[in-house]
C-alpha positions, 0 to 999 in steps of 0.5 A: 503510482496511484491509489488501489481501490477494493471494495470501497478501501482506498490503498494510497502508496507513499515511499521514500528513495533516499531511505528505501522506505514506504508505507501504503495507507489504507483508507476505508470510506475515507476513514484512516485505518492503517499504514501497512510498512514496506522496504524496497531496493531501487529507484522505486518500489515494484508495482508488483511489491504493492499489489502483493502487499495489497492483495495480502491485507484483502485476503487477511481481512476478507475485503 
């Protein structure tokens, strides 16, 4: 999986099987802003879990 790139953020996903844990970091113009925190069940997070939670940060920050 991938880094997500919007309007020059970069969205890089990061988790862990064995604690079902991840984070996506959020990069703009290759500057740190934030980790945004996520659980999921399974072998791996759902592409769809991290778009949505990548789509969700866009639309509450007007990227």
């Amino acid at each position: 999986m991938g880094a997500i790139e919007r309007n020059g953020y970069q969205f890089i996903p990061e988790f862990s099987v064995i604690k079902q844990n991840g984070a996506i970091h959020v990069y703009h113009h290759d500057q740190f802003i934030e980790d945004l925190l996520f659980q999921f069940e399974g072998k791996f997070p759902e592409i769809d879990q991290i778009e949505e939670l990548v789509n969700d940060y866009c639309i509450k920050h007007d990227i």
